[in-house]
Structure formats: structure tokens, C-alpha cells
C-alpha positions as CSV (number, residue, x, y, z in Angstrom):
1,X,113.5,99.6,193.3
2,X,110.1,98.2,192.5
3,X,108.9,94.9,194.8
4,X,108.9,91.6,192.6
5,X,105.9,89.8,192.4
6,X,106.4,86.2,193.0
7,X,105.2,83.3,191.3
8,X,103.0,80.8,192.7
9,X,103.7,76.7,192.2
10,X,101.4,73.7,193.1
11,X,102.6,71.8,196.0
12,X,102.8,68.8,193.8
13,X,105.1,70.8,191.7
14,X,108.0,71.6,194.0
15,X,107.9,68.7,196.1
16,X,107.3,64.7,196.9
17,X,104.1,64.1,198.4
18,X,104.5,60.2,200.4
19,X,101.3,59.3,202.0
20,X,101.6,57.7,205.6
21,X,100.9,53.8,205.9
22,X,100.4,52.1,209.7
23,X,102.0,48.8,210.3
24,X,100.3,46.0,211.9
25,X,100.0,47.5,215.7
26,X,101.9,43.9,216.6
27,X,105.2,45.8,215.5
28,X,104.4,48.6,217.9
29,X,106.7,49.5,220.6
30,X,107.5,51.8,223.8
31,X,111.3,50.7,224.3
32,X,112.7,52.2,221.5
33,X,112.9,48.7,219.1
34,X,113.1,49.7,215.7
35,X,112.6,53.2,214.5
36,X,110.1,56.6,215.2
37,X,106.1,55.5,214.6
38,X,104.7,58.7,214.0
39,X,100.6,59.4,214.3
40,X,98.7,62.7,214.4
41,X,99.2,62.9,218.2
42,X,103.0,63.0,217.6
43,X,103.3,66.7,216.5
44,X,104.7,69.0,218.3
45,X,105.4,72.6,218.4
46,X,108.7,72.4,215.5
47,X,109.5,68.6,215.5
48,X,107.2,65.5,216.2
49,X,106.6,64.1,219.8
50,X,108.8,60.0,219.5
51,X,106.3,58.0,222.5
52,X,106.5,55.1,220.3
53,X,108.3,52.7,217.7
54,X,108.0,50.0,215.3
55,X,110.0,46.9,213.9
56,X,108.6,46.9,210.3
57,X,108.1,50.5,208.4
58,X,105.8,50.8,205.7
59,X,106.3,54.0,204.7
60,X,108.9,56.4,206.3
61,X,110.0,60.1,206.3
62,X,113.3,61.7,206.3
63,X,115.0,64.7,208.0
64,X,114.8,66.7,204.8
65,X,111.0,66.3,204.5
66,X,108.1,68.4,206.4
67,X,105.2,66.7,207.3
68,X,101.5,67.5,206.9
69,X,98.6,65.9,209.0
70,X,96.1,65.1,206.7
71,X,93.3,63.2,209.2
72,X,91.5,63.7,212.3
73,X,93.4,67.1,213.3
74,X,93.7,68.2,209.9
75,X,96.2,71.3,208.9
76,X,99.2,70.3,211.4
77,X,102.8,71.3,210.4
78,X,106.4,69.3,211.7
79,X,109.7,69.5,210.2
80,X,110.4,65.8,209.4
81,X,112.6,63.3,211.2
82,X,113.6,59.8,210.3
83,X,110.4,57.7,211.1
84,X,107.6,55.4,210.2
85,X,104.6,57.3,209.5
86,X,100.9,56.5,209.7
87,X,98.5,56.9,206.9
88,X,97.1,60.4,208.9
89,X,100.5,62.4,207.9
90,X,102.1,63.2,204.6
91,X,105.9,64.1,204.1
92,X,106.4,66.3,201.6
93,X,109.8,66.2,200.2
94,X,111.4,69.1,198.6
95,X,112.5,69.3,195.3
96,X,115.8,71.3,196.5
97,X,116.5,73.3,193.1
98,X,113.0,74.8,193.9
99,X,111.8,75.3,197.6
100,X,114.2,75.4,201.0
101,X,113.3,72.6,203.3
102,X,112.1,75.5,205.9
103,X,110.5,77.9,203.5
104,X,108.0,75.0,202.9
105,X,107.3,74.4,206.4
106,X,106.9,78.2,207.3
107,X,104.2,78.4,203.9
108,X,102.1,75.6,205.6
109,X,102.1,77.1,208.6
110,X,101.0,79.9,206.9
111,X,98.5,77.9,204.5
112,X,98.0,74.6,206.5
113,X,94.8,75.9,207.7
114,X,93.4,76.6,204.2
115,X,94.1,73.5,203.2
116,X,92.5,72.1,206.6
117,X,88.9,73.3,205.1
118,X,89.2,71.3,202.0
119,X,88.7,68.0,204.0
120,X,86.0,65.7,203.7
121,X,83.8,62.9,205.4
122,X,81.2,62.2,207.4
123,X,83.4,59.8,210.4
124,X,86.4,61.7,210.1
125,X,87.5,64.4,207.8
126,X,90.6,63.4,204.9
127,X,92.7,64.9,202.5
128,X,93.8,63.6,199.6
129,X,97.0,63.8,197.8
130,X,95.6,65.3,194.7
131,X,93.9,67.9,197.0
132,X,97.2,69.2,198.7
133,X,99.2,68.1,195.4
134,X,96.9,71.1,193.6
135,X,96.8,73.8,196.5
136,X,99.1,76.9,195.6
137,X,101.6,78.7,197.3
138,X,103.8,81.5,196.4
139,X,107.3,80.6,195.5
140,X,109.8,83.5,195.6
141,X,113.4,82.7,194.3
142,X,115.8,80.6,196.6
143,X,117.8,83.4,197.5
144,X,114.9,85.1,199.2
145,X,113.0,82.0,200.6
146,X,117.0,82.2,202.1
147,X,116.1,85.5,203.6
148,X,112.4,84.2,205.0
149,X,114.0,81.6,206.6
150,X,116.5,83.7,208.3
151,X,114.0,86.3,209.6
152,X,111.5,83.7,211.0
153,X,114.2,81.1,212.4
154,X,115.0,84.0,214.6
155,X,112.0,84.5,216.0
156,X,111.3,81.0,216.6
157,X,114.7,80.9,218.4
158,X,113.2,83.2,220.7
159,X,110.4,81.1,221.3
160,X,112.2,78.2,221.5
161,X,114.3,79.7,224.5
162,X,111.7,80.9,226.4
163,X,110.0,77.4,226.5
164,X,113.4,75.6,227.8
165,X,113.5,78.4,230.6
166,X,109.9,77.9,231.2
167,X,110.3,74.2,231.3
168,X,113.6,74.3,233.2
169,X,111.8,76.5,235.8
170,X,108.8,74.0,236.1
171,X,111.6,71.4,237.2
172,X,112.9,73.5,239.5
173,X,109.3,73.5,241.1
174,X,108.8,70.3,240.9
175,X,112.4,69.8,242.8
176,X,111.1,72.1,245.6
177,X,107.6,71.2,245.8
178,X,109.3,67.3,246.6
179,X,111.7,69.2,249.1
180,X,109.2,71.4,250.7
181,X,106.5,69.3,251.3
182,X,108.6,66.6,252.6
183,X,111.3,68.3,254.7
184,X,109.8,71.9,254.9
185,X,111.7,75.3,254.7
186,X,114.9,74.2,257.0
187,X,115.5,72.0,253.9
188,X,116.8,75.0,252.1
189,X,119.6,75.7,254.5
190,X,120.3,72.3,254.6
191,X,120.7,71.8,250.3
192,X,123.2,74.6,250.7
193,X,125.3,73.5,253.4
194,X,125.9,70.1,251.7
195,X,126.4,69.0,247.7
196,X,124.3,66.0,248.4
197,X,120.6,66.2,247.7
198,X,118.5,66.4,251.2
199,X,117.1,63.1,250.1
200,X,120.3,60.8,250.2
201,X,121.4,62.0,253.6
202,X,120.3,59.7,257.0
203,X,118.1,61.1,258.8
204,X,120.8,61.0,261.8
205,X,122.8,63.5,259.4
206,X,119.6,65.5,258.8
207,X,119.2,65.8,262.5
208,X,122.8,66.9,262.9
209,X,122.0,69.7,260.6
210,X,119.4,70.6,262.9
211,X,116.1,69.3,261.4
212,X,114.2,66.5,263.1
213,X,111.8,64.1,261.7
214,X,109.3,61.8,263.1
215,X,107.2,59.1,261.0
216,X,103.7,59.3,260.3
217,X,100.7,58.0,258.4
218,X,102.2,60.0,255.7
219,X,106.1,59.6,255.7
220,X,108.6,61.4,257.0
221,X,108.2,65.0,258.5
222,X,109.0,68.0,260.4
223,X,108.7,67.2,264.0
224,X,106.5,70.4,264.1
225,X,104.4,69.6,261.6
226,X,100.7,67.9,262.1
227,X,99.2,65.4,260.1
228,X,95.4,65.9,259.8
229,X,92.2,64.9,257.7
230,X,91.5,67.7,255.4
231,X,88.0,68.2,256.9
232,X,89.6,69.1,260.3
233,X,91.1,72.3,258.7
234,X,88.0,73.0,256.3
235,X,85.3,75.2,257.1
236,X,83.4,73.2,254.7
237,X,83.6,71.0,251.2
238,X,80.3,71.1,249.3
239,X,79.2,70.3,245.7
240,X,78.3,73.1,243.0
241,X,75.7,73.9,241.8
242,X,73.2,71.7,239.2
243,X,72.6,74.1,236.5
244,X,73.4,74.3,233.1
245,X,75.5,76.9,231.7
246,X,74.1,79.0,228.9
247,X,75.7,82.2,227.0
248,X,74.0,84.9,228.5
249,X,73.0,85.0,232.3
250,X,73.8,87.0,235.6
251,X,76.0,84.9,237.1
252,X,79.2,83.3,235.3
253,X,79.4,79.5,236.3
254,X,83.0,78.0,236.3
255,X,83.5,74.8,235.1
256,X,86.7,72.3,235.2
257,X,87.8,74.0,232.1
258,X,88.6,77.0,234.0
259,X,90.9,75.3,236.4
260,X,94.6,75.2,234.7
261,X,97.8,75.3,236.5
262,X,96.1,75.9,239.9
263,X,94.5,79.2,238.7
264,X,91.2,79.9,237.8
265,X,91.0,81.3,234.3
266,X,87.8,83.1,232.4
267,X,88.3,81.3,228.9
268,X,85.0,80.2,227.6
269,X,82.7,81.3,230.4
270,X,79.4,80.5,230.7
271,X,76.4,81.9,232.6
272,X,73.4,80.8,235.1
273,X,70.5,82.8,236.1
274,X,69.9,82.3,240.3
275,X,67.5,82.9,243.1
276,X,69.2,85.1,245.7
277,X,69.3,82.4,248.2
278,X,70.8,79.7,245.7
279,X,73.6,82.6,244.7
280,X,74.4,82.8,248.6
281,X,75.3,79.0,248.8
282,X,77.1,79.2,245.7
283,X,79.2,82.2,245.8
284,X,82.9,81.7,245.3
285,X,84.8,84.1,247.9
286,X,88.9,85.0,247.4
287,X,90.6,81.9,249.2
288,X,88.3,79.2,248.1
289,X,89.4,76.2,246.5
290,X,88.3,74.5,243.2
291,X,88.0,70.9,243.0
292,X,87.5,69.0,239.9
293,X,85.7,65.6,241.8
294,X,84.7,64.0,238.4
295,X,86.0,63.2,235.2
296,X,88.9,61.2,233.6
297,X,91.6,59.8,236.0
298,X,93.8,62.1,234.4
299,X,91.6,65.2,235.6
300,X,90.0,64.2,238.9
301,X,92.0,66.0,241.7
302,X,92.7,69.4,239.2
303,X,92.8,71.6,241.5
304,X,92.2,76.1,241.6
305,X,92.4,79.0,244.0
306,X,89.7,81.4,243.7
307,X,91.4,84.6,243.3
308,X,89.3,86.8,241.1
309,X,86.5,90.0,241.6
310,X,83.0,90.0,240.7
311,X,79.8,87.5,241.8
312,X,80.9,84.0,240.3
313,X,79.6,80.4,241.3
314,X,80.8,76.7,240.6
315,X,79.1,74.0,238.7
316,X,78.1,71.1,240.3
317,X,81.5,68.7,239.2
318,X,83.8,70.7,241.5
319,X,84.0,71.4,245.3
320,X,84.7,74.3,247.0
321,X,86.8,74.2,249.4
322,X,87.1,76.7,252.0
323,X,89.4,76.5,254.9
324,X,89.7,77.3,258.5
325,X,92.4,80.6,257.8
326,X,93.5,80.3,261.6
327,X,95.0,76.6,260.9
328,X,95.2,76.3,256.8
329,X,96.3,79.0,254.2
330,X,94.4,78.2,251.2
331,X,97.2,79.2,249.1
332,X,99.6,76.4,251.1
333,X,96.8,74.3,250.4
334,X,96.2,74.2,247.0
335,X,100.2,74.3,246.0
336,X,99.8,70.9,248.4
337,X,97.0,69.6,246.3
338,X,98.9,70.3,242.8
339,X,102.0,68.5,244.2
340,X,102.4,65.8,241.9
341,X,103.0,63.0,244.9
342,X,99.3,64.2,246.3
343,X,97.7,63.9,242.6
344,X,99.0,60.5,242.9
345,X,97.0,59.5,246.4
346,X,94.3,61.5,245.4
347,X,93.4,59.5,242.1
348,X,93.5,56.1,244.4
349,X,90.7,57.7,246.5
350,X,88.7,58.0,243.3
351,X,85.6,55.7,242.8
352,X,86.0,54.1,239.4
353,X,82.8,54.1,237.3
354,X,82.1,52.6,233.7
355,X,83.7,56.1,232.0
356,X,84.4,58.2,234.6
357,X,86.0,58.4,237.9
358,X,84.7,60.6,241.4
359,X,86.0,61.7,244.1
360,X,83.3,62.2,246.9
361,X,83.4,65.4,249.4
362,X,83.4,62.7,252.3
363,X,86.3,60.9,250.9
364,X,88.0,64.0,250.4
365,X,87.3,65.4,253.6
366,X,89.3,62.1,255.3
367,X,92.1,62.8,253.2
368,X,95.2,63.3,255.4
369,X,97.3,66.3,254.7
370,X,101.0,67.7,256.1
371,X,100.3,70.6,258.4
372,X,102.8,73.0,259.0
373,X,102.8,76.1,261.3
374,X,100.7,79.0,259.7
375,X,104.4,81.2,259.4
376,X,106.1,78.1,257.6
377,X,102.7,77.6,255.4
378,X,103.0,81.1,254.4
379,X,106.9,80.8,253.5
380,X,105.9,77.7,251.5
381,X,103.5,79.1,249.7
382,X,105.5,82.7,248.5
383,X,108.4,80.0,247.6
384,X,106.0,78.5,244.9
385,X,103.9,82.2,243.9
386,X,108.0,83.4,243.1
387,X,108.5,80.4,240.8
388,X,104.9,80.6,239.4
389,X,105.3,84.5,238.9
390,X,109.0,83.4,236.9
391,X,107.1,81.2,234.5
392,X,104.0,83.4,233.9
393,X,107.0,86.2,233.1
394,X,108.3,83.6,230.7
395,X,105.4,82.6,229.6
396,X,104.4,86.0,228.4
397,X,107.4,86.9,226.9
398,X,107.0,83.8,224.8
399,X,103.2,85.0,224.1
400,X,104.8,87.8,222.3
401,X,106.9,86.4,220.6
402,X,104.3,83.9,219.1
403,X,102.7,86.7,218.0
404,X,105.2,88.5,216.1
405,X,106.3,85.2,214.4
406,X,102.6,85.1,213.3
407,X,102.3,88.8,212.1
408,X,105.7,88.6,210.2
409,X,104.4,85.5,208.7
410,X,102.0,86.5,207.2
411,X,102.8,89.9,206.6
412,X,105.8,88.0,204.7
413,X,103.8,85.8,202.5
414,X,100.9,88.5,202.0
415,X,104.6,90.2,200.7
416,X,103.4,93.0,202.4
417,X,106.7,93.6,203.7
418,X,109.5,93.7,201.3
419,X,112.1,90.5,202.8
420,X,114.7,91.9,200.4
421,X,115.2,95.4,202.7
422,X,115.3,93.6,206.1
423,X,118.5,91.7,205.7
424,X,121.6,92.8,203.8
């Protein structure tokens, strides 16, 4: 049997367009008065982001609609909810005799990218309902948009489960980072010789279940932990290195960018030429710690540990930090950094400037830390790298399936693969 060509249809043609209108921001919310406000930054991965609402609705989109940013990031794709949307999304509503609800949404994922580049202005970059009205897709018959749907919803289930066990397992982290750091490793024992969590028991019935605490400038502890200034334990804390980054050079330079989920990644490296001497000082060595000592509040305090082979140096908006490996495991360290409670005390160490915060060596080096025996650091520490190593499994696993949604997408609309022999 020979493959059928499909047709293609006008966007305008087989569905609604509604352009987005703002209320007055007056109307605006974050308690949940009134219904959805919707803005460019509310898309997500299938379905919008809801951080905000509004009392009066101008103009409002509906579960059977997909919507379509059409400002600032231009080409974004959301099935619709009920909400108020702003004048930077479209919802396109399907004409149901014609396209499926999801077929549409799968095309402009395909498409939504073309249909980014027709966008125009000099401030910000627009499109206009008579441009996406006029753009084309192909259109094959309902019963095999049926089939489209069916293939690619099951990859994106896929997807979609390996996010909730990645996100699930990021709570679990966060649960024993606030356990660990707080009542160290006997905590475990503890958690499963009682249903209550660790932190509603007295700290007479924590004793009885044979962990002592004493109070310091910190909080509550381990009895055999320390409490010191981080510059005790360091070897040193020094800036990077002034020098601006080009394409080409000998030496690649990392930069904040390259610190993400307390690992040091090579995306988007670039590359300084040094004297031998300046290379010496600036050298990262396996252990070190990256800190990001400038930028938004949000960023200061991102923290990375150097982990990596070949000659690399740090730019001159992070620290290196470099412990003393007889009194602090780096890897103890930076999960202690990362902890959201310490991102917290950092930021109020941070000098606040006209755009940008900083957090000085000198202020960091006074920063009091929890210090627990070098064998309970180490135990800490392969606690966290088991959880990390679960969601970097997940993570990939998800990777894989992104991409496979992507090929069969467009392999699908290129109809280079014939949908018809794939489901029965």
C-alpha cells in the first residue's frame, strides 16, 4: 500500500487564534484570588507554570486550546489551561472536525521554531496573528493525527515519569541533607527505630536513643562534632584570575556558568593564554572548590567540586577553595555549602551593591561550618554521591527519551515514517 500524502492547512484555517491581553497589574495576585495569569515565563515543559492570578480577565484560554508565545521568547508550546493570558501568548483553539487538540501542539513543537524566525522589532521581537494565522502545517486525516498522538503521548509519558522520580529523589536529598547536617549519621538509625520524624522528638528522647547534642553558635549538634570558621580547615581561599576569556587559548578558564548542581561542567568553555608562573597560582587541582563570590543574590554562594583532568584555571568571580584533607573532605564540604539552610546564611554574608551582590574571601573564610569526624564526613558525603548518582541515572534515562520523542517527531511530520504501520 502506497503512503498518502497529506495536505497542508493554514493555522488560521483549522483553528481560533485569541491574542493575550494583560490586566491592570492592580488585579495581580499570589494567593490564588481569581483565576491563572499566564505570561511568557509561565511555560513549562507540557502545561504552564500558575505563580500568579488576577481578579479581572481580559482575555482567557481554555483547556481545549494550546498556546503559543508570541513575544520576548518567541516559539514556546503549552497545552492550554483555564486562565487569563497576557498579550505575549496566543491560544489557538481547535476547530475539532479538523485537528486533535494534541496533534496541534505536537506540530508546533515541531514548527514553533520556524515560526519563531518570522518575528520582528527592534526592542523586542513579535508575531502577529496574520503571521502565525498564514504559516502551514500538514494536516493528515483525524484518524491518523489519532495515531500521532498515541505514539508521542507515550514517549512523553516516559519523560514525564522520569522527571517525578527525579524530582521525588531531589526531595529525598533535600530530607537527608536537613537530617544529616543537623543530627549526623546516627540519625538514620534513629528515623528507623521510630515513625516520628527525628525533628519532633525532645532532645531527652534523642538522647535515650543514644545521640547527644550540645548547642552552639550554629544550632543543635552532635556532641562530637566541632564548629569552626571555614578558614581554620582551608589551606587557602583566593580569587581567580583577571583575564578575559576568548575562543581559542591554552588554558580553558571556568566561569560561574560552569558550576551547576555542585559539579563542574565544560558547556561553553572558554580559553586564556598564561605565563607559567600565573598558570601555577591558578591551577584547579581534583578536590578544589568553586565559589561563585559575585552576582545576583540568587547565584552568590553556587557552589562546585573540581573533579575533572587536564590544566584548567578559574576566572576571577569565583574562589577556590582548597581544604586542609586531614580535618575537611572537600566532598563533605561542598554537599555542606549546597545545603539549602547554608545558601540561606551565606547570601546574608553578601555585601549588597547597586546590581550585584559579593561575597568577600575574608568574609567567607569567618564563615562557621559543622565539623564532623573525618570517618562520619566521609559517610556523609557517599550518602549524598548515592542519591546524586540516582538522579544523574534518571536524569539520563530521561535524556534519551527527549531524544527519541524529538526524532520520532520529526521523522513523523517529515512522514518519513509511515504512522499507519506502527499501530494496529
Amino acid at each position: 500500500m502506497s503512503k498518502m500524502t497529506w495536505s497542508t492547512k493554514k493555522l488560521g484555517e483549522i483553528c481560533e487564534i485569541i491574542a493575550g491581553q494583560a490586566p491592570p497589574s492592580k488585579f495581580y495576585n499570589d494567593e490564588g484570588k481569581g483565576i491563572p495569569f499566564l505570561t511568557v515565563n509561565s511555560f513549562g515543559g507540557v502545561y504552564p507554570k500558575i505563580e500568579r492570578w488576577t481578579t479581572k480577565c481580559l482575555k482567557e484560554s481554555f483547556e481545549r486550546d494550546v498556546l503559543f508565545s508570541v513575544a520576548g521568547s518567541l516559539g514556546l508550546v503549552n497545552l492550554g489551561i483555564n486562565a487569563c493570558i497576557t498579550r505575549s501568548i496566543f491560544a489557538l483553539r481547535p476547530l475539532n472536525d479538523i485537528v486533535l487538540q494534541k496533534f496541534l501542539f505536537y506540530a508546533l513543537k515541531k514548527y514553533g521554531s520556524q515560526i519563531a524566525l518570522m518575528g520582528s522589532g527592534t526592542a523586542q521581537k513579535v508575531i502577529t496573528i496574520k503571521q502565525i494565522s498564514d504559516f502551514q502545517i500538514p494536516l493528515p486525516p483525524l484518524p491518523i493525527q489519532q495515531k500521532i498522538v498515541k505514539v508521542l503521548d507515550t514517549i512523553q509519558e516516559a519523560i514525564d515519569i522520569h522527571e517525578k522520580i527525579i524530582e521525588k529523589t531531589k526531595e529525598l536529598k533535600k530530607s537527608l541533607m536537613n537530617l544529616l547536617f543537623h543530627y549526623g549519621t546516627k540519625a538514620l538509625s534513629i528515623k528507623l527505630l521510630t515513625s516520628l520524624r527525628v525533628s519532633e522528638l525532645t532532645s531527652s528522647e534523642i538522647e535515650k536513643l543514644g545521640l547527644k547534642l550540645k548547642k552552639t553558635e550554629i544550632g543543635e549538634i552532635p556532641e562530637n562534632w566541632e564548629v569552626v570558621r571555614l578558614g581554620e580547615v582551608a589551606l587557602e581561599i583566593i580569587y581567580g584570575i583577571s583575564k578575559k576569556g576568548e575562543r581559542e587559548g591554552k588554558y580553558p578558564i571556568l566561569r560561574m556558568n560552569n558550576l551547576e548542581d555542585g559539579k563542574v561542567n565544560c558547556h561553553d568553555l572558554q580559553y586564556v593564554g598564561l605565563e607559567e608562573i600565573e598558570f601555577g597560582k591558578f591551577k584547579l587541582e581534583k578536590g578544589d572548590i568553586l565559589f561563585n563570590r559575585t552576582n545576583s543574590l540568587e547565584l552568590v554562594g553556587k557552589t562546585a567540586l573540581f573533579n575533572l583532568d587536564g590544566d584548567f584555571v578559574f576566572a576571577s568571580y569565583l574562589l577556590r577553595i582548597r581544604t586542609l584533607k586531614d580535618k575537611l573532605l572537600p566532598e563533605y564540604l561542598n554537599y555542606y555549602i549546597n545545603y539549602e539552610k547554608t545558601q540561606q546564611e551565606l547570601k546574608t554574608l553578601a555585601y549588597r551593591g547597586a546590581s550585584q551582590v559579593n561575597i568577600s574571601a575574608s568574609r567567607l573564610s569567618s564563615f562557621y561550618i559543622p565539623l564532623p569526624p573525618l570517618p562520619e564526613q566521609q559517610e556523609i558525603a557517599e550518602i549524598l554521591q548515592t542519591i546524586d548518582q540516582k538522579i544523574e541515572i534518571e536524569r539520563k534515562k530521561k535524556e534519551l527519551y527527549e531524544e527519541l520523542f524529538k526524532t520520532m517527531l520529526n521523522k513523523i511530520m517529515n512522514q518519513q515514517i509511515n504512522i499507519e504501520l506502527l499501530i494496529y
